[in-house]
N, C-alpha and C positions, 0 to 999 in steps of 0.2 A: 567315273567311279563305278565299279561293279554293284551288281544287284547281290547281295546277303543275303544266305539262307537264313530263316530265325526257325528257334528251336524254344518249346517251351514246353518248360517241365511242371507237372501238376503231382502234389501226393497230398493227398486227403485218408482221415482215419474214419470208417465205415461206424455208424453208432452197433453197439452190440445188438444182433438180433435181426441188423438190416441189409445185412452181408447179399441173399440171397436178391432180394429186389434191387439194391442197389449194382450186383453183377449183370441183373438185366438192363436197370438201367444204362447203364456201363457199354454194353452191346448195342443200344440203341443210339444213343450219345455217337459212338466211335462209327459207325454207319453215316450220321447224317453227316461226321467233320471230314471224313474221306471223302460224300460226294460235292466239298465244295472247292471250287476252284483257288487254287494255288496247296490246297494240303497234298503234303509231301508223304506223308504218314504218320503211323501211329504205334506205339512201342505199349505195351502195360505191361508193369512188375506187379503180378496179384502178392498178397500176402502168403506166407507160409502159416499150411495148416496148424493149427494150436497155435502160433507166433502173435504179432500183433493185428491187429486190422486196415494197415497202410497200404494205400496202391496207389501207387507211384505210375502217371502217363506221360508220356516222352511224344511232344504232337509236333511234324514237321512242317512250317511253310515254305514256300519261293523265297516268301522277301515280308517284308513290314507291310507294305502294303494290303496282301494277301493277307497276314495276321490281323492286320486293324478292321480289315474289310469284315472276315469274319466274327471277331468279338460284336461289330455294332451291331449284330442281324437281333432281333427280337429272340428266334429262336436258339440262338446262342443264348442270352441271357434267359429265357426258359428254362434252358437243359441247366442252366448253372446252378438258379436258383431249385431244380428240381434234384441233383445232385447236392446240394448245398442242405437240404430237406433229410438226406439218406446220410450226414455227414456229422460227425462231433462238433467240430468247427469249420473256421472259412479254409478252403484250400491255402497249402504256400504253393508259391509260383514265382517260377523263374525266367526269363526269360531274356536269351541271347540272339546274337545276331554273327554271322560267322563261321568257319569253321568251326571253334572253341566249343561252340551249342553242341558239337555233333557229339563229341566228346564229354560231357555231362554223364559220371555215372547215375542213373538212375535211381540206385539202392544206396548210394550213402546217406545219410545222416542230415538232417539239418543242428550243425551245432547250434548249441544257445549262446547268448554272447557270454562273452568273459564277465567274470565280479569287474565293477567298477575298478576295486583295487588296482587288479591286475593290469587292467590297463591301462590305469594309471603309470604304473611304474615302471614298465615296458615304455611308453612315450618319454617318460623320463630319460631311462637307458639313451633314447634313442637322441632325445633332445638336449640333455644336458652338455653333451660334447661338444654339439656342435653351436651351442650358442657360448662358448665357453671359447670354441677357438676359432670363427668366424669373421665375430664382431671386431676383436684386435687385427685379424690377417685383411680384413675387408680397408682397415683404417690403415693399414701399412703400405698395403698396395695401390691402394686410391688416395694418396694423403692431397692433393690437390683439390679431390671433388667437394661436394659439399657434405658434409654430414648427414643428412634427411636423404639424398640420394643414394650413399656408402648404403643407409641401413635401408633402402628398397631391397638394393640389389642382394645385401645380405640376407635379410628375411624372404625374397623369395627363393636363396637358395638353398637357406635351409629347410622352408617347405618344398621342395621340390626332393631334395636330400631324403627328407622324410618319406614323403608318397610314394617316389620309384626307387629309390635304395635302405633304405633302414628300415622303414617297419617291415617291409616285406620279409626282408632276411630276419629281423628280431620277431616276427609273428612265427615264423618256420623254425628258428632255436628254440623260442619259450612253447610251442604248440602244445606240446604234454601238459606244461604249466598251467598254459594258459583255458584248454580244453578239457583238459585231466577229468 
């Protein structure tokens, strides 16, 4: 197995007033994660003058290794806690392994989740088919097997149906809906 670059994304919102200190914090921060072994680099999206106060950091490692190594240090959880000080609330963080990390835009959005509703009824959409023509095709084609077995095979088809084929394309139809 290949070694994975990880890739993780930090955007935290500066408390008003603390812009200033927390940019040098920021510089000082981005200093020490450079000089530690396996970082890869370091990307920061500042906020736009008058806009909001979000800054988005994009920190690259080798591998997980190199990531876990650095989170455990003392002074890693210093600087976090000491940016964590200069910050509205806790950082969101993302964090990937892979190519796909590299590719993370920085400046988008963290959506909120959908109303409940919504996703309710999307699941629906997605579920109602298939448990509506599964369960008969599963007992037609298997009519030998046992019953308890039929509906293993069936339910884990249709979550499997769900995971890598329907929501995904019913998340990508409804996205407006669901987002809006």
């Amino acid at each position: 197995m290949a070694v994975q670059p990880v890739t993780v994304v930090v955007r935290r919102r500066v408390k008003q007033g603390a812009e200033v200190e927390f940019e040098r914090a920021m510089r000082e921060f981005i200093d020490f994660a450079l000089a530690f072994p396996g970082n890869r680099g370091i990307d920061v999206v500042r906020p736009q003058p008058g806009g909001s106060r979000d800054y988005t950091v994009v920190d690259r490692f080798a591998d997980w290794s190199a990531r876990r190594a650095f989170k455990e240090t003392s002074d890693y959880r210093n600087w976090m806690q000491r940016l964590r000080e200069l910050s509205e609330q806790e950082p969101y963080i993302e964090e990937h392994d892979g190519l796909g990390g590299w590719f993370t835009p920085p400046e988008a959005a963290t959506p909120s989740p959908p109303a409940q509703i919504k996703m309710a009824l999307v699941t629906f959409v997605g579920v109602y088919p298939l448990t509506s023509t599964l369960p008969p095709l599963g007992a037609w084609l298997l009519p030998s097997v046992h019953p308890l077995f039929v509906n293993v095979l069936v339910t884990g088809t249709i979550v499997a149906a769900l995971t890598w084929l329907l929501m995904p394309v019913l998340t990508r139809v409804f996205k407006h809906w669901l987002f809006g």
